[in-house]
C-alpha positions as CSV (number, residue, x, y, z in Angstrom):
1,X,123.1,102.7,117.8
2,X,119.7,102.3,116.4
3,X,117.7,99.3,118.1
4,X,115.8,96.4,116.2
5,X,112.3,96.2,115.5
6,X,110.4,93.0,116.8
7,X,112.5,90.0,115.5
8,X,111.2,86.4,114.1
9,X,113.5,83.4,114.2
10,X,113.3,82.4,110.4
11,X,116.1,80.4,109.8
12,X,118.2,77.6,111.4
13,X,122.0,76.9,111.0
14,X,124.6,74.6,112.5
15,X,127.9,76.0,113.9
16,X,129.5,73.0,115.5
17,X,127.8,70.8,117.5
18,X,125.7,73.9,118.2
19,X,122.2,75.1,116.5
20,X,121.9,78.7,115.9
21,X,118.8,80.4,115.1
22,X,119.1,83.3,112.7
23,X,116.8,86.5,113.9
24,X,115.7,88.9,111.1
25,X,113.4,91.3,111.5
26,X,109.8,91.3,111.3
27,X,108.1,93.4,108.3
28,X,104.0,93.7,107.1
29,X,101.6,92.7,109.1
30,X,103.9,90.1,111.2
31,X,105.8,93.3,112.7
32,X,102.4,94.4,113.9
33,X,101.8,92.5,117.2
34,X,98.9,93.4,118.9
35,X,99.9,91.0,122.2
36,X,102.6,92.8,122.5
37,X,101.3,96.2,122.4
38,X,98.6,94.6,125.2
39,X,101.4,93.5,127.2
40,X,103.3,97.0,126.7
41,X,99.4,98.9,127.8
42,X,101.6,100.3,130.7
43,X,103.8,102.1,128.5
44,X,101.3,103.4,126.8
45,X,99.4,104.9,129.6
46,X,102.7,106.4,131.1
47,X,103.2,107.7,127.2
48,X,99.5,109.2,127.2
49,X,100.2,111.1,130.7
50,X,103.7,112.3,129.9
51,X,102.3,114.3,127.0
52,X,99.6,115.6,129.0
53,X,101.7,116.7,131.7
54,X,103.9,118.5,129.0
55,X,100.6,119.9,127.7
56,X,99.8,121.6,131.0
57,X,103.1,122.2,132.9
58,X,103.7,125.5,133.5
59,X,101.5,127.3,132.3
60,X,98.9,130.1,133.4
61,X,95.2,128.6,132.8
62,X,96.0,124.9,133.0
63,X,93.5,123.0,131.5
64,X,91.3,125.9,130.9
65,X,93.3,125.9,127.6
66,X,91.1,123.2,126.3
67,X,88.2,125.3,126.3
68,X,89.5,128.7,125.4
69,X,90.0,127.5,122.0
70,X,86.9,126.0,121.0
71,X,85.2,128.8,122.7
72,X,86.8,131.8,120.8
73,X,86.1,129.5,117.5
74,X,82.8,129.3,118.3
75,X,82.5,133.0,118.9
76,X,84.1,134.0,115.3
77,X,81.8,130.9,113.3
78,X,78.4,132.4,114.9
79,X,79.8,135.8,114.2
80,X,80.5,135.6,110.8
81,X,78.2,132.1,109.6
82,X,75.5,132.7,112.1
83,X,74.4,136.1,111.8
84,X,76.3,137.6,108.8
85,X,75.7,134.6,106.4
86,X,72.6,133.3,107.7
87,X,73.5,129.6,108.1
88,X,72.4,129.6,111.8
89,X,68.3,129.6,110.1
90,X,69.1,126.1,109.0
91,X,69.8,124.6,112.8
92,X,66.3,124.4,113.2
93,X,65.4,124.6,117.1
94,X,69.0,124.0,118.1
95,X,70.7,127.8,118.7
96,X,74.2,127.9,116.4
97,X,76.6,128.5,119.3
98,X,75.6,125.0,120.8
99,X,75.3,123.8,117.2
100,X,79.0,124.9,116.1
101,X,80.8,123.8,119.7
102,X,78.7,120.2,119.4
103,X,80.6,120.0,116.2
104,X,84.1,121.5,117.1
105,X,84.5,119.1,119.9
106,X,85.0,115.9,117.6
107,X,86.4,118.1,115.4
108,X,89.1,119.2,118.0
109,X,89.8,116.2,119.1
110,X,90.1,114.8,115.4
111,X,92.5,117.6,114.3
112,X,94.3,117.5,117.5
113,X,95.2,113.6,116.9
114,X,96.1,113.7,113.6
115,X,98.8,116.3,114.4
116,X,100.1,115.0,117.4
117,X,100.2,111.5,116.5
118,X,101.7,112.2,112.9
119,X,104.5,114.6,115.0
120,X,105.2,111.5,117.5
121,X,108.1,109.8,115.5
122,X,109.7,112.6,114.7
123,X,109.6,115.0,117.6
124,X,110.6,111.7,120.1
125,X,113.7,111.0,117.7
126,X,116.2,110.2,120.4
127,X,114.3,107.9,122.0
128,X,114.0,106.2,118.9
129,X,117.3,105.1,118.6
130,X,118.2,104.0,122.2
131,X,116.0,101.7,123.4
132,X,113.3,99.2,121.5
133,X,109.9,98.9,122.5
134,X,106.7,98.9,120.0
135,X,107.2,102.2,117.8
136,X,103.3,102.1,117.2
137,X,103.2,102.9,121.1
138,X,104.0,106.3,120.0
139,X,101.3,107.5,117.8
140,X,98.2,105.8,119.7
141,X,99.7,107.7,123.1
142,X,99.6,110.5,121.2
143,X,95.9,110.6,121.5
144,X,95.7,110.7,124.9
145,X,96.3,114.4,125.8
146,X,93.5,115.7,123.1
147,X,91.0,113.0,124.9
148,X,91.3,115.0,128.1
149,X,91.0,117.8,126.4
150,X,87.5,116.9,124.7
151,X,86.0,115.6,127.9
152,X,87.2,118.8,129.9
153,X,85.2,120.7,127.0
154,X,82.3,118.4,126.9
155,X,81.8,119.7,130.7
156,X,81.2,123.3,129.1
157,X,78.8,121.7,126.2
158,X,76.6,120.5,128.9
159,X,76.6,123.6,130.9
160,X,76.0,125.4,127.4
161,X,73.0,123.1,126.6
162,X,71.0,124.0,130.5
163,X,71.7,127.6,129.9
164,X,70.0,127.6,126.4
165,X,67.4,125.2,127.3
166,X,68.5,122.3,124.9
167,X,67.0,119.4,126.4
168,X,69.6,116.3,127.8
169,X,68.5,112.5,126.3
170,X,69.5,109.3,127.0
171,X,71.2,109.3,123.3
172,X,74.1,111.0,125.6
173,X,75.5,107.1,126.5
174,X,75.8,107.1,122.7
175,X,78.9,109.6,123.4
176,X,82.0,107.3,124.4
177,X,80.9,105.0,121.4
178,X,81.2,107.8,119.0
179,X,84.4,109.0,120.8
180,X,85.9,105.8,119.5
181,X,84.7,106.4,115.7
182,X,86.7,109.8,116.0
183,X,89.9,107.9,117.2
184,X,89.5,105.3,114.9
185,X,89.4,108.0,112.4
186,X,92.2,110.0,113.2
187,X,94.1,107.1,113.8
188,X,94.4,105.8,110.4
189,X,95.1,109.4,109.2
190,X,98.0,110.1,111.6
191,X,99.1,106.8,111.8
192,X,99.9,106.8,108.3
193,X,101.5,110.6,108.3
194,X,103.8,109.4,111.5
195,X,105.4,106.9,108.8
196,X,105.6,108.9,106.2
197,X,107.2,112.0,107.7
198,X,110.5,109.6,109.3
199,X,111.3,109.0,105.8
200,X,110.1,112.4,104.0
201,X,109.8,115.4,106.4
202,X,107.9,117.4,103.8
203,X,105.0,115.6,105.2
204,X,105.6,118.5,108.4
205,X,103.6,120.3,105.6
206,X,101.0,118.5,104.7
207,X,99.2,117.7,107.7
208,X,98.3,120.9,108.5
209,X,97.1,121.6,105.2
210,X,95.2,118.3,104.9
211,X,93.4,119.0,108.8
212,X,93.2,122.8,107.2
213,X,91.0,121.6,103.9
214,X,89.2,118.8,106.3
215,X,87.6,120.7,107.8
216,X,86.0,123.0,105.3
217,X,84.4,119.2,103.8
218,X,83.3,118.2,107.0
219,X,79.8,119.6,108.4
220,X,81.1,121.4,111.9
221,X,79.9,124.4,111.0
222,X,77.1,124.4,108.7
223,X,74.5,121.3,108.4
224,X,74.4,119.1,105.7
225,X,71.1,120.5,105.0
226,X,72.7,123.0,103.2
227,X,74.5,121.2,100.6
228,X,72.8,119.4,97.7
229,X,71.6,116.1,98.2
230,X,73.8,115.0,95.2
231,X,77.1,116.0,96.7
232,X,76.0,114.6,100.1
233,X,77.5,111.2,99.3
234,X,80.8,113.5,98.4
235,X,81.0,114.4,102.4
236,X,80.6,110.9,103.8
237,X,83.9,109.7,102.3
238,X,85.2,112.3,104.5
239,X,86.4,109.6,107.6
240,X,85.0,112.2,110.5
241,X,82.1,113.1,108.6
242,X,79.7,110.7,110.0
243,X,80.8,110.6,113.6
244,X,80.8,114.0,113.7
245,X,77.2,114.3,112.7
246,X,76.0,111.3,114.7
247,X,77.6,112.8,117.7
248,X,76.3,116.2,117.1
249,X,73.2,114.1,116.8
250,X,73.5,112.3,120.1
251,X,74.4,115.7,122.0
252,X,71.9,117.8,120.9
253,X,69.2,115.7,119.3
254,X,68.5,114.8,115.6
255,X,68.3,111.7,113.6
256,X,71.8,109.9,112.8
257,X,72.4,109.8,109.4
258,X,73.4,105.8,109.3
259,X,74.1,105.7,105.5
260,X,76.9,108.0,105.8
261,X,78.1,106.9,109.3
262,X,78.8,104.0,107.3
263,X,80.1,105.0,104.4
264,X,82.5,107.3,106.5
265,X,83.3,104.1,109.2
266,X,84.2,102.3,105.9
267,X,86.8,104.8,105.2
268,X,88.1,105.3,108.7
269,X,88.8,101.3,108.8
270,X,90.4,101.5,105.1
271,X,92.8,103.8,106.0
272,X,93.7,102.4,109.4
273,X,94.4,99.1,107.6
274,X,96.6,100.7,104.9
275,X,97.9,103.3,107.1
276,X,99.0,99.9,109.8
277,X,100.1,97.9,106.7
278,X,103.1,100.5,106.1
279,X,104.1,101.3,109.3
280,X,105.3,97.7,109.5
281,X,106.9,97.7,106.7
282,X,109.0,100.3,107.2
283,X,109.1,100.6,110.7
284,X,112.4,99.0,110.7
285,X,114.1,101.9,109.2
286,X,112.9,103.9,111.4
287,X,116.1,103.9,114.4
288,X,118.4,104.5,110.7
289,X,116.4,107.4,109.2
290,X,114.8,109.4,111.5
């Protein structure tokens, strides 16, 4: 039997000499209640470390698996970018190994929250159904286990950086700031996927395809030197395109592009609100249809 999402006592009736309050549930932006999901912080946390603990359970390199991947990526971009197509002359002082894995760590983390998040609903059906507590719980925990992974990998950026001689700044403390732009970001992506795939499960599909094209329109591994100043404007409505950039900027030094920080914050936010908007409206079908 499916449980209720949060209910709202809208109407009053008489039975007797007794006063009944009708419950009916909450829908919109009522459903979404943000003391409740303070009051339920707990849950999330134990959420965020139960994926985590799935993430790393059992297996052979532990949390080395956080690295290995942006590593080997690293490796095939300057391979084929860096040296074959020449892209690693327009990094100025900065080498293109450090370049690219400044950029893929964001990136990572991005990808890697969209998918999980937008797989939460789904792949946590049963739960679902047996016992309420806020659903929304499920996507923001879903974040958790790609945060350790970034700040395991950051560990390796900074070794990176001494090695190479890249110089450390005090724009570093900029780095938890712009952690939260990339959450915000990915958050009104897979928030919105995580409702849509209950109700169509096509949507399996299209997240991987949407991260897939992402990623080619967002500047991880080239600069945006490259492209024409006309298109530039085309990049910032990307919603990890200027967090990316100004944390690639913070990292390794460079000047943060503000205009598209805020064009691409601007986005993020839209798509948070909409993406918010209709998980309460149809998060009470969720327990029937998933």
């Amino acid at each position: 039997m499916s449980s209720s999402p949060a209910l709202d006592p809208r109407a009053h009736d008489v039975v007797g000499d007794r006063r009944v309050t009708m419950l009916v549930p909450r829908t919109g932006w009522s459903s979404i209640e943000l003391g409740e999901l303070w009051k339920r912080r707990d849950l999330l946390l134990l959420w965020a470390c139960r994926d985590i603990s799935i993430r790393y359970k059992q297996t052979a390199l532990g949390v080395l698996w956080a690295v290995i991947q942006p590593i080997v990526m690293m490796g095939v971009f300057t391979l084929f970018f860096g040296h074959m197509l020449g892209v690693s002359k327009s990094t100025g002082n900065v080498p293109y190994p450090v370049f690219v894995f400044a950029g893929l760590l964001p990136w990572t983390f991005f990808a890697s929250s969209v998918t999980a998040s937008s797989q939460s609903l789904v792949a946590n059906a049963s739960i679902l159904t047996k016992v309420y507590f806020p659903r929304l719980l499920m996507p923001l925990g879903a974040v958790g286990a790609p945060l350790v992974d970034m700040a395991v990998s950051f560990i390796v950026l900074i070794g990176m950086m001494l090695i190479t001689g890249v110089a450390l700044g005090w724009s570093l403390l900029w780095v938890p700031v712009l952690v939260v732009l990339v959450m915000l970001s990915s958050l009104g992506v897979g928030i919105g996927f995580a409702a849509l795939s209950v109700s169509y499960r096509d949507f399996r599909h299209v997240v991987p395809f949407v991260v897939q094209v992402l990623f080619f329109v967002t500047p991880v591994i080239y600069p945006v030197s490259v492209v024409p100043e006309r298109w530039r404007w085309v990049l910032s409505l990307n919603p990890v395109t200027g967090p990316i950039q100004a944390m690639r900027a913070a990292v390794i030094g460079g000047v943060v592009d503000t205009r598209s920080l805020v064009i691409s914050l601007s986005v993020s936010l839209t798509l948070l609100v909409i993406a918010l908007g209709y998980f309460g409206r149809v998060e009470r079908r969720f327990g029937d249809v998933v």
